[in-house]
C-alpha positions as CSV (number, residue, x, y, z in Angstrom):
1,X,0.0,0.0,0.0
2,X,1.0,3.6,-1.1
3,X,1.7,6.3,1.5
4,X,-0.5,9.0,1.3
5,X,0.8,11.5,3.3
6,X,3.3,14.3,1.5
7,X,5.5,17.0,2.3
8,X,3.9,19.9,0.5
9,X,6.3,21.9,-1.6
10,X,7.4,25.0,-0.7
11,X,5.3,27.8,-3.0
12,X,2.2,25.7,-2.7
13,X,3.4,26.2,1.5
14,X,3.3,30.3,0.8
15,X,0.3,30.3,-1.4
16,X,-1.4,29.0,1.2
17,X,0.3,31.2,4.4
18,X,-0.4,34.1,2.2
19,X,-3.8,33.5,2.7
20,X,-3.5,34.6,6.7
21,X,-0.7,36.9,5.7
22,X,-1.7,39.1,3.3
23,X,-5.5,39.4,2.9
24,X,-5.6,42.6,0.7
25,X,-3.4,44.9,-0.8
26,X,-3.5,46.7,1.9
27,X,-2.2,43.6,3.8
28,X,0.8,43.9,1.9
29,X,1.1,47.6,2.2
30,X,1.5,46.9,6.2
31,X,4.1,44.2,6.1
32,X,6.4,46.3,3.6
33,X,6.3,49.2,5.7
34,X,6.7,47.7,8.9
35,X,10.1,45.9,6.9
36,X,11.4,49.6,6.4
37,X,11.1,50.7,10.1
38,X,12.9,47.7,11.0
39,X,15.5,48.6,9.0
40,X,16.5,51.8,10.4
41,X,15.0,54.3,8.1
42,X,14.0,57.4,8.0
43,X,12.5,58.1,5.0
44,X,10.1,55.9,3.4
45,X,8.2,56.8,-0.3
46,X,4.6,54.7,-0.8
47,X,3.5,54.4,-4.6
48,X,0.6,53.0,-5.5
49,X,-1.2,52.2,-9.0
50,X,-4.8,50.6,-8.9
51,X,-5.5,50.6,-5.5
52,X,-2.4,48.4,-5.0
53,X,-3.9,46.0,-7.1
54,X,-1.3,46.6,-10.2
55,X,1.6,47.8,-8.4
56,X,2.8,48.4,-4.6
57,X,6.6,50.1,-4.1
58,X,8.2,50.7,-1.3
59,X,11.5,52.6,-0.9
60,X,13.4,53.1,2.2
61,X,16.3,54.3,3.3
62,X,17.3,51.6,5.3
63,X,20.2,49.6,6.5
64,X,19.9,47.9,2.9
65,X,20.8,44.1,2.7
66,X,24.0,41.9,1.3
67,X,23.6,39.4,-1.6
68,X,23.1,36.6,0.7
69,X,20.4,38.5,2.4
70,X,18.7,39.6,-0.3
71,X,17.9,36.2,-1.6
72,X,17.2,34.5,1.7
73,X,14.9,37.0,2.8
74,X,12.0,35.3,0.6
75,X,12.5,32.2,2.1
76,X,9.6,31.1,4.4
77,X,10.4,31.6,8.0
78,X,13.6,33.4,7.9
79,X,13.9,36.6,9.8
80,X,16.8,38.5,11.5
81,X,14.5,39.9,14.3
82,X,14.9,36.7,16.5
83,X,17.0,34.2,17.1
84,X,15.7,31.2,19.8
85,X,12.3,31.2,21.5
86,X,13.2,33.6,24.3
87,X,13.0,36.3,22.1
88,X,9.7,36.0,21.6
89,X,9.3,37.8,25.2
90,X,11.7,40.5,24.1
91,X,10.3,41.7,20.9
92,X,10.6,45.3,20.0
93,X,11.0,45.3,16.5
94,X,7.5,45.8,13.8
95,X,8.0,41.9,12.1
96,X,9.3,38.3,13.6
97,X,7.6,35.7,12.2
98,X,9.8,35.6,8.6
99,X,6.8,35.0,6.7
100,X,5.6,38.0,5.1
101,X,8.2,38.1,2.0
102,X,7.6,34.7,1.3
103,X,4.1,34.9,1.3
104,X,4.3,37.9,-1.2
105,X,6.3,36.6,-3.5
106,X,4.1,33.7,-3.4
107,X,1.2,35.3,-5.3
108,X,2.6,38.4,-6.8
109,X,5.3,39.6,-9.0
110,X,8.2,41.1,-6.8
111,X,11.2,43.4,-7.9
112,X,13.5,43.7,-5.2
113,X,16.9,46.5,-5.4
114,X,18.5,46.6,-2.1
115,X,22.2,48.2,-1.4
116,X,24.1,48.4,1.5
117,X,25.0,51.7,2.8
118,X,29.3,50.4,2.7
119,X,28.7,48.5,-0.5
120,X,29.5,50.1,-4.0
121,X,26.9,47.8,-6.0
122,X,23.2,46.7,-4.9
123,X,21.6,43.6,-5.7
124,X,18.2,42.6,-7.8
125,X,16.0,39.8,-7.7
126,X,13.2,39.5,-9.4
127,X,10.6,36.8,-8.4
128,X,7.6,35.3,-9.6
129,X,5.1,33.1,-7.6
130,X,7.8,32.2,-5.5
131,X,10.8,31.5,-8.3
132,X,13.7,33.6,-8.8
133,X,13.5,34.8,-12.3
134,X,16.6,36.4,-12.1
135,X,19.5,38.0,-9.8
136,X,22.3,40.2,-10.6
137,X,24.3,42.8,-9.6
138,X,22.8,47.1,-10.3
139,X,23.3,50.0,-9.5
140,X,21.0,51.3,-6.9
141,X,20.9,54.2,-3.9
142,X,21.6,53.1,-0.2
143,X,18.9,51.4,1.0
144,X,15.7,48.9,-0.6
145,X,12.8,49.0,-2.7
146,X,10.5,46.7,-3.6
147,X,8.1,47.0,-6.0
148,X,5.0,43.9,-6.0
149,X,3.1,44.0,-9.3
150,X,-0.3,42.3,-9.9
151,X,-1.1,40.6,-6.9
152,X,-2.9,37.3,-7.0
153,X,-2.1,37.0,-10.3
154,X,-1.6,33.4,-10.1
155,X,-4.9,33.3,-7.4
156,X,-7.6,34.5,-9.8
157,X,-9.8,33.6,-7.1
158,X,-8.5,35.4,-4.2
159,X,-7.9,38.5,-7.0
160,X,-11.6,38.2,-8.0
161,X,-13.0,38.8,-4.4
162,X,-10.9,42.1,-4.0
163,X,-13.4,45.0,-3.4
164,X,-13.4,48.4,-5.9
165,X,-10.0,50.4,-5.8
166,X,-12.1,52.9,-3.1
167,X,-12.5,50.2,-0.5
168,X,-9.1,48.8,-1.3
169,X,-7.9,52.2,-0.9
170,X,-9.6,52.8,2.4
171,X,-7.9,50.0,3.7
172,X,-4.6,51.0,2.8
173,X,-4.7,54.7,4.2
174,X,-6.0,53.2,7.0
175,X,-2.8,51.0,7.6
176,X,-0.4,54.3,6.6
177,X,-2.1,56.4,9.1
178,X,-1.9,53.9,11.8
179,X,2.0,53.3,10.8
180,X,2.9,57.3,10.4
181,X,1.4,58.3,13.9
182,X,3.6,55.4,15.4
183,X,6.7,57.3,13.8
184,X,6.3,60.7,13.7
185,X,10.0,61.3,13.2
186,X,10.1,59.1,9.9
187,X,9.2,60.9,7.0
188,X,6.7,59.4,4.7
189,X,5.2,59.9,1.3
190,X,2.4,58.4,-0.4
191,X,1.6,58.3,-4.1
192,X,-1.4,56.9,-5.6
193,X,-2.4,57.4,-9.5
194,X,0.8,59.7,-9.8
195,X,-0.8,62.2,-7.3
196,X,0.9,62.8,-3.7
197,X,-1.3,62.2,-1.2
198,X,0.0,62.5,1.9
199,X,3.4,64.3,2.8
200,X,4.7,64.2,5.8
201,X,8.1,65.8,7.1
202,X,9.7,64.5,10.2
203,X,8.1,66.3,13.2
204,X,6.1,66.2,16.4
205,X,3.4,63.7,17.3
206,X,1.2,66.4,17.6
207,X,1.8,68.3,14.2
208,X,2.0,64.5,13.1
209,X,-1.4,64.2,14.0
210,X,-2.5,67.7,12.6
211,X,-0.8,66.4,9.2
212,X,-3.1,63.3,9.0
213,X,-6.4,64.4,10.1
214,X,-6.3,68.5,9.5
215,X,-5.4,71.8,10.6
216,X,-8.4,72.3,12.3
217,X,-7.3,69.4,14.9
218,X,-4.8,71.7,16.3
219,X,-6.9,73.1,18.4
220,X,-8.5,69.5,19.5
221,X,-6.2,68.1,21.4
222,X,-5.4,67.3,25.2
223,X,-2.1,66.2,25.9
224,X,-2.0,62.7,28.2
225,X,0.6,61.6,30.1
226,X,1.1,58.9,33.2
227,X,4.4,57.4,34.2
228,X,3.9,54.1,36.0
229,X,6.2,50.8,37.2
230,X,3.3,49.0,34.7
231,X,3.2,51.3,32.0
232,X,4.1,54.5,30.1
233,X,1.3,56.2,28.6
234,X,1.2,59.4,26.7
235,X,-0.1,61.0,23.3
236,X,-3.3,63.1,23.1
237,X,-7.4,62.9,23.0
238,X,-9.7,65.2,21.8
239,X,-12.5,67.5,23.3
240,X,-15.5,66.6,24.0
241,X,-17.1,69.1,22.2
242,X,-15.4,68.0,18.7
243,X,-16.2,64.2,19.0
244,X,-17.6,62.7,16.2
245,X,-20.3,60.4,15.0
246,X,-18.0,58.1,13.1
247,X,-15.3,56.0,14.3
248,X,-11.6,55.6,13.0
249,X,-10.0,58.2,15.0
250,X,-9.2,56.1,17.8
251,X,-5.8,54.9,18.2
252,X,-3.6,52.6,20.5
253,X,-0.3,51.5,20.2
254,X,1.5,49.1,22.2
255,X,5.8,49.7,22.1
256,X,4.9,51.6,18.7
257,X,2.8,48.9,17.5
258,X,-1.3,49.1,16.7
259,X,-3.3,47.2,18.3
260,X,-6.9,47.0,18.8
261,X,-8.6,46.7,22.2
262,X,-12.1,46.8,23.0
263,X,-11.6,46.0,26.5
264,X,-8.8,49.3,26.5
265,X,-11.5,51.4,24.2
266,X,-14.0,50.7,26.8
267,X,-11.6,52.3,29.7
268,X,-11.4,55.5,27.7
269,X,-15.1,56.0,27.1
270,X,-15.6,55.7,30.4
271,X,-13.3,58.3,31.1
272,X,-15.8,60.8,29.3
273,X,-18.9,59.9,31.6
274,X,-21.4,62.5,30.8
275,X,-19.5,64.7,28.6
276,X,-19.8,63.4,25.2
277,X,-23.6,63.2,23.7
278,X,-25.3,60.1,22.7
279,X,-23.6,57.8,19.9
280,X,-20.5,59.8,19.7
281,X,-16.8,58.9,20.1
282,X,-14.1,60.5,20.7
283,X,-10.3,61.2,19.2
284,X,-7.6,60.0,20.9
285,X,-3.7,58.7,19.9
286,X,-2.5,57.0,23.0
287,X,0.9,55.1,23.5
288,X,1.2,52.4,25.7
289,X,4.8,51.4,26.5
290,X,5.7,48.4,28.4
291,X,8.2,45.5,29.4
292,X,7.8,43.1,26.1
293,X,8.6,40.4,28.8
294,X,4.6,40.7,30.5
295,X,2.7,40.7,27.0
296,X,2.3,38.3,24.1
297,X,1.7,39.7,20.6
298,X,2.1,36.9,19.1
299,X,-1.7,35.9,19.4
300,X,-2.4,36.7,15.4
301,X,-1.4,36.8,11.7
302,X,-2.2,40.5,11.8
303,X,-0.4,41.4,15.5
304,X,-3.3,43.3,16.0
305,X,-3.9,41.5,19.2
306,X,-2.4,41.4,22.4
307,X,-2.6,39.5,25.8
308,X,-1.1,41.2,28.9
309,X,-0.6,39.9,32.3
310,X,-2.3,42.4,34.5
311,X,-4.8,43.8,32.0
312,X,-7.0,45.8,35.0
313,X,-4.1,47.5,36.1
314,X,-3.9,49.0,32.8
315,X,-7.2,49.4,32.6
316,X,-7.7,51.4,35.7
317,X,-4.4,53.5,34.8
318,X,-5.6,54.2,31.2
319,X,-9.5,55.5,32.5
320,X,-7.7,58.1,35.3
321,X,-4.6,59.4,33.4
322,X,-7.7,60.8,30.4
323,X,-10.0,61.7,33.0
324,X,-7.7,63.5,34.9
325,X,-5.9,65.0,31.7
326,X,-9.5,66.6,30.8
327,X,-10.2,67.7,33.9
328,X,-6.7,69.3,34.3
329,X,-7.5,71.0,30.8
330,X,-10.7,72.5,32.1
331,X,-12.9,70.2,30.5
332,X,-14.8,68.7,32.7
333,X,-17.2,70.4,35.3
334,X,-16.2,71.9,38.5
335,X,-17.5,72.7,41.8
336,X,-14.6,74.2,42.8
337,X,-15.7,78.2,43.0
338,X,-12.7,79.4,44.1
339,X,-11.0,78.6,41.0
340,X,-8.2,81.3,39.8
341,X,-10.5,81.7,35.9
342,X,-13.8,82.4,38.0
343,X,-15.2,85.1,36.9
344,X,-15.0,87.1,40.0
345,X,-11.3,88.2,39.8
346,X,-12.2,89.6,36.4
347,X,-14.4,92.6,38.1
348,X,-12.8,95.2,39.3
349,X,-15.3,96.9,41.7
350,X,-15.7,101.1,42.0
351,X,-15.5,103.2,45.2
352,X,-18.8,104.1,46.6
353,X,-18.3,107.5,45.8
354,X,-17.6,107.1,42.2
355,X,-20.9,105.3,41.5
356,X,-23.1,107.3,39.7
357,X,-26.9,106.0,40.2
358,X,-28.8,106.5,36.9
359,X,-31.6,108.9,35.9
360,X,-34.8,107.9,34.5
361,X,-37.8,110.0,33.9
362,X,-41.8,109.0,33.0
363,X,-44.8,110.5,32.3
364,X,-47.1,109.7,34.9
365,X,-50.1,109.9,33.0
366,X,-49.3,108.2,29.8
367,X,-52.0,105.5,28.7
368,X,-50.7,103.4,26.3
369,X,-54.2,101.8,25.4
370,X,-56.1,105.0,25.4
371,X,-57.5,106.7,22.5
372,X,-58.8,110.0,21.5
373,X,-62.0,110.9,21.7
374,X,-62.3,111.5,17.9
375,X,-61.6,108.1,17.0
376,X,-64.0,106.6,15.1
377,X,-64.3,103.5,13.7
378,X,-62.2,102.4,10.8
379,X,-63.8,101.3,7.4
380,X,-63.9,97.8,8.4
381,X,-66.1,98.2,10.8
382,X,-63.5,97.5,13.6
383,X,-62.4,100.1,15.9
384,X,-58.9,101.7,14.6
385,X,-56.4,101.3,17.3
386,X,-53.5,103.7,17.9
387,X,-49.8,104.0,18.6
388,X,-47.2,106.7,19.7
389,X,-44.4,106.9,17.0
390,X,-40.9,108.1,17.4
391,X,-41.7,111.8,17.1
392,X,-44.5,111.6,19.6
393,X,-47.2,111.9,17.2
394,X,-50.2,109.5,17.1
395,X,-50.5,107.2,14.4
396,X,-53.0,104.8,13.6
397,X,-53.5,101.4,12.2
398,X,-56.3,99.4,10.8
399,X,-56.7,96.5,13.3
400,X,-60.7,95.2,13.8
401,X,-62.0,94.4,16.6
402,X,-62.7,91.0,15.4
403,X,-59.2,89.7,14.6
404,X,-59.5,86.6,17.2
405,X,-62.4,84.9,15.2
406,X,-60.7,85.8,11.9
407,X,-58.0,84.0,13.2
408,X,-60.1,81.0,14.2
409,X,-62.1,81.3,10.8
410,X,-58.7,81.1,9.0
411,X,-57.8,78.3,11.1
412,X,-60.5,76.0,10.7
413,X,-60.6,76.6,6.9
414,X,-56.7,75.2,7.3
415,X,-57.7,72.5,9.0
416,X,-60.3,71.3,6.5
417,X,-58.3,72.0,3.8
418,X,-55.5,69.9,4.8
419,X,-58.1,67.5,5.9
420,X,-59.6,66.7,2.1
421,X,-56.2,66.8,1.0
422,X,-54.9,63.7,3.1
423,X,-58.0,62.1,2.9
424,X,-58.2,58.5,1.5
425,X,-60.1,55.4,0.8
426,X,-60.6,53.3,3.8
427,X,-57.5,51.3,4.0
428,X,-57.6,47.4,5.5
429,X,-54.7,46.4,7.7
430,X,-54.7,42.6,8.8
431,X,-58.3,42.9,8.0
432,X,-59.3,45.7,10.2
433,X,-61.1,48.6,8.8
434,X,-58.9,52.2,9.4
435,X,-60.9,55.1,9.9
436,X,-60.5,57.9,7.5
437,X,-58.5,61.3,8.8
438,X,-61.5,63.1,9.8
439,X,-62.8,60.4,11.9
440,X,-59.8,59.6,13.7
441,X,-59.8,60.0,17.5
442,X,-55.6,60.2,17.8
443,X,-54.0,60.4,21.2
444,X,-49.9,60.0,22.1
445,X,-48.4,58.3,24.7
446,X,-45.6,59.0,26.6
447,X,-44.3,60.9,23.1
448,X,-43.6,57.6,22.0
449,X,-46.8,56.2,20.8
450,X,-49.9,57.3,18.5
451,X,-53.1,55.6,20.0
452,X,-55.7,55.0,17.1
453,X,-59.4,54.0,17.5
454,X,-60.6,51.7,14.7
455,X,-64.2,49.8,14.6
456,X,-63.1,46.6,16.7
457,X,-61.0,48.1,19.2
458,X,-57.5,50.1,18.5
459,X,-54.3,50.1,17.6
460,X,-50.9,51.3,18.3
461,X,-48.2,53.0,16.4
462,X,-44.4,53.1,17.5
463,X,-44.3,56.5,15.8
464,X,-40.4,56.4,15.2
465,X,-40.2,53.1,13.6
466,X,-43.6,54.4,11.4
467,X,-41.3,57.7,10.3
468,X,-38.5,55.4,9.8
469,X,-40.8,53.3,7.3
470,X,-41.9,56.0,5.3
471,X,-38.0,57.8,4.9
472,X,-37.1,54.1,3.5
473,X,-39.2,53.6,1.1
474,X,-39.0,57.3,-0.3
475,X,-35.4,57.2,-0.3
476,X,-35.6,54.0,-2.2
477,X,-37.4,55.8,-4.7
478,X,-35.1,58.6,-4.5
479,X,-32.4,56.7,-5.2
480,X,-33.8,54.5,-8.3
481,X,-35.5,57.4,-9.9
482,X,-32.5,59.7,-9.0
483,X,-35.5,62.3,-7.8
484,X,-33.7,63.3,-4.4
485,X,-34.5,67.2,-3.7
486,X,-32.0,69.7,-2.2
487,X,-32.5,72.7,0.1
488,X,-29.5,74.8,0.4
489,X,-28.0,75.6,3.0
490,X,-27.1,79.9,3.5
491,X,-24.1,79.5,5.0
492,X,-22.4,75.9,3.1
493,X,-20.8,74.2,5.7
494,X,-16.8,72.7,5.3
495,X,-16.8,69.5,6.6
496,X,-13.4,67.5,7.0
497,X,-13.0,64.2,7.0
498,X,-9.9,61.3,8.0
499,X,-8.8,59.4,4.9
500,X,-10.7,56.2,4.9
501,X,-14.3,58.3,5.3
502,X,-13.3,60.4,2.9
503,X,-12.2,57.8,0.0
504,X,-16.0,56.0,1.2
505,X,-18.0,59.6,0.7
506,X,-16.2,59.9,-3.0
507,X,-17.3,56.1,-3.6
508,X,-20.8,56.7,-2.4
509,X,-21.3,60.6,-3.9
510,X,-23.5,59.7,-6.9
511,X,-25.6,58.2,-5.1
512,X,-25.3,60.3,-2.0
513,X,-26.0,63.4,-4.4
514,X,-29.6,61.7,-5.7
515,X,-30.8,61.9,-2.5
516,X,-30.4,65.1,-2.1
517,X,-27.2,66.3,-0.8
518,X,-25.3,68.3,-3.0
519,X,-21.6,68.3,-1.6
520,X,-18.6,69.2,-3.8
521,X,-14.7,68.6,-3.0
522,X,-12.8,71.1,-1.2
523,X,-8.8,70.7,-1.2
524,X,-7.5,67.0,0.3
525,X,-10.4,64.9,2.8
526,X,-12.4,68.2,2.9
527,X,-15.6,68.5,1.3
528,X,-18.5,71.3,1.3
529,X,-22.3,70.6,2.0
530,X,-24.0,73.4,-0.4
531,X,-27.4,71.6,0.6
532,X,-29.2,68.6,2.6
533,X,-32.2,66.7,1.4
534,X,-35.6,68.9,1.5
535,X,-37.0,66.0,3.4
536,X,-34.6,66.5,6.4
537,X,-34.7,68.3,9.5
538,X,-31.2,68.7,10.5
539,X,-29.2,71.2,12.4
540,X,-25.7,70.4,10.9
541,X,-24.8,69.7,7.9
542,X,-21.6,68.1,9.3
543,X,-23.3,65.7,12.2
544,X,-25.5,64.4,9.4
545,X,-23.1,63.3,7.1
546,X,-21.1,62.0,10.0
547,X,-23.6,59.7,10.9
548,X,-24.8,58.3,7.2
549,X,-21.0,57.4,7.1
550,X,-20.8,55.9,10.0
551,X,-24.4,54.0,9.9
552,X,-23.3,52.9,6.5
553,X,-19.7,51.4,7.9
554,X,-21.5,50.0,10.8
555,X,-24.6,48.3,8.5
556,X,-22.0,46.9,6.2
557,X,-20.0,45.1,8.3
558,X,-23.1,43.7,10.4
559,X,-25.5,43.3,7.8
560,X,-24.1,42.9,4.6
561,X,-26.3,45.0,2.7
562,X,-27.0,46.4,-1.2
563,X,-25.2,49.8,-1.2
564,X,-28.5,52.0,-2.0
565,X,-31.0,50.0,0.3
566,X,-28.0,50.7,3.2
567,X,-28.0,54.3,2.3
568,X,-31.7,54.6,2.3
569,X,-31.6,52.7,5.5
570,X,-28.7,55.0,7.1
571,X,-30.3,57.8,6.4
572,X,-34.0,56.8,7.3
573,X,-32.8,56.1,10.8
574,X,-30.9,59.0,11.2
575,X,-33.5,62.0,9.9
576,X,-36.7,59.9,11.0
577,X,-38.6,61.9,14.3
578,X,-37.4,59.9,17.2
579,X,-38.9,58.5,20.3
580,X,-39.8,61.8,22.8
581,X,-41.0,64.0,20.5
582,X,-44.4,65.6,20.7
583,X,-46.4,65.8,18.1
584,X,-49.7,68.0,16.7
585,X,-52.8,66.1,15.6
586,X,-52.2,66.8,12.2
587,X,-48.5,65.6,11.9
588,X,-50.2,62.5,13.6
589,X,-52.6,62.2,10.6
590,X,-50.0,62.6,8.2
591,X,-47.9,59.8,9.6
592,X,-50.2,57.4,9.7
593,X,-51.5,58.2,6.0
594,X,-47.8,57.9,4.9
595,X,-47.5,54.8,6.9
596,X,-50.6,52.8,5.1
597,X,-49.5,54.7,2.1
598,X,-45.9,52.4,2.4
599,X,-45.6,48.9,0.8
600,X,-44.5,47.3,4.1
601,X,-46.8,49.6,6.3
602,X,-46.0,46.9,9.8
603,X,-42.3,45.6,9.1
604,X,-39.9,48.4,10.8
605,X,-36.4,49.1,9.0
606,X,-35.2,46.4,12.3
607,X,-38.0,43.5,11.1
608,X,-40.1,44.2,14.7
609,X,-43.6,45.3,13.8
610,X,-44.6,48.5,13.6
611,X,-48.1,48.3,14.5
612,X,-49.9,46.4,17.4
613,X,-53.8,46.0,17.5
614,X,-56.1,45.3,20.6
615,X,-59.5,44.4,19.5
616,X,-62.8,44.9,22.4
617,X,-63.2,40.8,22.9
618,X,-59.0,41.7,24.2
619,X,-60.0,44.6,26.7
620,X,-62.8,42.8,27.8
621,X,-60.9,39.4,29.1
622,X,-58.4,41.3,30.7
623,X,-60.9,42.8,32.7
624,X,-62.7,39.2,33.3
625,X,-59.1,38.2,35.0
């Protein structure tokens, strides 16, 4: 009998390690990078040509690499960060694993130069799905670059599930932000399409910061810092005031290396109890450093993850070094009124005898509602009322008598206007007969609920999931028939966004522009919102496109949706009335004639039901109990 079981060979190995190690272009982008801090540079050039997908270079200049180097490198598993197991436990260095040039040059096609700094000729390799195509001596700068063309060319499959070139993009300035705040004093550049960028000199983390995410961040930031036997922590958060409703400013870094925590995340929230409104989330660039020795990174492909020995200690640390960093700032509320910037210290009082009491002089016997006694009565009919002007003269104006009931006349001739306007067939829901809008008895509950009386009992509306119903479906329509109507705004607002958001509003801006919005670019991740959707009652122009990002990152990653029905969705949620607001008799009627109006009148945008009946045969057994 035949043995069965084989040694795989070795690019058939890195095809399928490349499937943990590099995911995405973006994948690649990291591990490259990463490779160039490691090797001591301070100047690193990112190119990029179809979203990575066509070509990725990197050049560095780094320590560079010998011939021998150069071609072990791609060899799975070899690495010069560590040499036995116990270094695992002492790792300060980006990469350790040895498996990221290997798996690269598994499934792409990879030109390497590299030269050392003493060396008068550099070496290149160039390798195809893991074969050396060819090696030779060149001429080349100190230092490396690498440039990886067509990835997954010889993985159709993997290249065919590769999002557009404005996801793929997203991902990748994601990864260069995350690596450029780590190293502020590393200059970076990043090209993409033969356009810079990004271009950032060697500097502060602060202006590092400022660089990324805008100028207007300069005034944003509250510095942190705590010095403990655990841990080192320092770097910045934002104010309250400025958080947004989108995530993807929130940064932490472990010995220079991102990470995400939830468990760490959660300790900073925390530390802005009752400061930052509802559903939003605030900036902050922390560092964490710490003895290597008491954590393990090497939990994940990615090294994204980390497990630390004494994980509430941090915790604890973390929460108190923000709080107190935005109380010290004068950001958070104080009690304390005898505070050097109270108010008091800024008044300067007079001497007695200085103070001057004013004068003020009336006329004793002035009548404001009196008339002369030549008055007659205007041509109306009504009395014709009077008023002193500026010069003291008398002047009079046409008012009747009767303007209360014309009021009420006017009124009621309103009401039944707008009454035969909304005013429908009877409309059957599960069979029960809805009373048309001049018969409706409507009361609300609790700002929460509209109570309807219909023949056989009544029913009740959840009257944000109703307005959430009808914004769907005409957004829907909006969107299809590309019918979306703008109101402009008088003063456009300038809204600035971080990289990823920005590269996901330029993916989504035809169709975020039929449903109203009508937003042009403004200079690099900085847009302007000349108008919002006629539909929408909004305050800012800036929270509202805030939160359709961030409701459309947040429903795509949970419930994988189309990209219009997730827009209409986003949006429906976010402009729909909510729960707690009161509401007149007629904007009651005209919800609920929208609502029956709707294909799905009783499925809310969450799949609970929108509408609950009680019929009398109900009512009455309860009270049999």
């Amino acid at each position: 009998m035949f043995d069965i079981i084989q040694l795989l060979p070795d690019a058939v190995a890195n095809q399928i390690a490349a499937g943990e190690v590099v995911q995405r272009p973006a994948s690649a982008v990291k591990e490259l990078v990463e490779n160039a801090i490691d090797a001591g540079a301070d100047k690193i050039q990112l190119i990029l040509k179809d979203a990575g997908k066509s070509l990725i270079q990197i050049i560095d200049n780094g320590c560079g690499m010998s011939v021998t180097d150069a071609r072990m490198c791609f060899e799975r598993h070899a690495t010069s960060k560590i040499r036995k197991a116990e270094d695992l436990f002492a790792i300060r260095t980006m990469g350790f694993r040895g498996e990221a040039m290997a798996s690269i040059a598994a499934i792409a096609q990879v030109e390497m130069k590299t030269r050392r700094h003493e060396d008068e000729l550099g070496t290149c390799i160039d390798i195809e799905g893991s074969e050396v195509v060819k090696q030779e001596p060149c001429a080349s700068p100190a230092g490396t670059s690498i440039s990886v063309k067509n990835l997954f060319y010889n993985t159709p499959a993997r290249r065919n599930f590769l999002k557009s070139n404005p996801v793929e993009m997203r991902h990748i300035l994601d990864e260069f932000q995350r690596v450029a705040l780590a190293n502020p004093k590393i200059f970076f550049t990043l090209h993409h399409e033969g356009q810079e960028v990004y271009h950032l000199p060697s500097t502060t983390l602060k202006q590092r910061i400022v660089h990324l995410l805008g100028n207007n961040y300069n005034q944003r930031l509250v510095p942190v810092e705590e010095d403990t036997t655990i841990i080192k922590l320092h770097g910045f958060v934002g104010k309250p005031e400025f958080a947004r409703k989108t995530r993807g400013e929130q940064f932490f870094f472990v010995n220079n290396r991102f990470i995400k925590d939830n468990y760490l995340n959660h300790a900073v929230l925390t530390a802005y109890e009752q400061l930052l409104p509802e559903d939003s989330f605030p900036l902050y660039v922390l560092f964490i450093e710490i003895d290597p020795s008491k954590i393990d990174i090497n939990v994940h492909p990615t090294k994204t993850e980390i497990k630390y020995q004494d994980e509430k200690a941090i915790y604890a640390i973390i929460r108190s070094a923000v709080k107190r960093s935005l109380g010290k700032y004068n950001i958070t509320p104080t009690l304390d009124f005898d505070q050097e910037n109270s108010i008091e210290h800024l008044i300067t009082p007079k001497p007695l005898d200085q103070i001057v009491p004013p004068t003020v002089t009336f006329n004793p016997n002035f009548n404001p509602f009196s008339e002369p006694a030549s008055a007659g009565k205007s041509a109306g009919g009504g009395s014709s009322r009077s008023y002193m002007n500026e010069s003291g003269y008398r002047e009079r104006s046409a008012i009747p008598d009767n303007w209360q009931t014309l009021y009420q006349i006017s009124k009621k001739e309103r009401l039944e206007q707008h009454a035969m306007e909304m005013e429908q067939p009877n409309i059957t829901l599960d069979d029960e007969q809805v009373t048309k809008t001049s018969e409706r008895q409507l009361f609300q509950i609790h700002n929460k609920y509209i109570l309807s009386q219909i023949k056989s009992g009544f029913m009740l509306i959840n009257q944000q999931s109703a307005h959430e119903r009808i914004l769907y479906e005409r957004f829907l329509q909006q969107l299809q028939n590309h019918s979306g109507l703008s109101q402009q705004s008088l003063f456009p607002e300038t809204v600035t966004l971080n990289g990823s958001d920005f590269e996901l509003l330029k993916e989504l801006l035809p169709d975020i522009r039929a449903l109203g919005f009508d937003i042009r670019e403004f200079g690099p991740n900085t847009v302007v919102v000349d108008g919002v959707p006629a539909d929408i009652n909004h305050n800012s122009e800036r929270e509202l496109l805030e939160s359709l990002l961030e409701g459309f990152k947040n429903n795509t990653a949970i419930l994988k949706l189309d990209k219009r029905d997730n827009l209409a969705r986003t949006l429906a949620r976010n402009a729909a009335t909510k729960a707690g607001t009161n509401l007149s008799l007629d904007e009651m009627n005209l919800l609920i004639d929208q609502l029956f109006a709707c294909e799905m009148p009783n499925q809310a945008l969450n799949g609970k039901p929108v509408i609950s009946t009680f019929t009398l045969n109900e009512l009455a057994e309860r009270f049999e109990k």
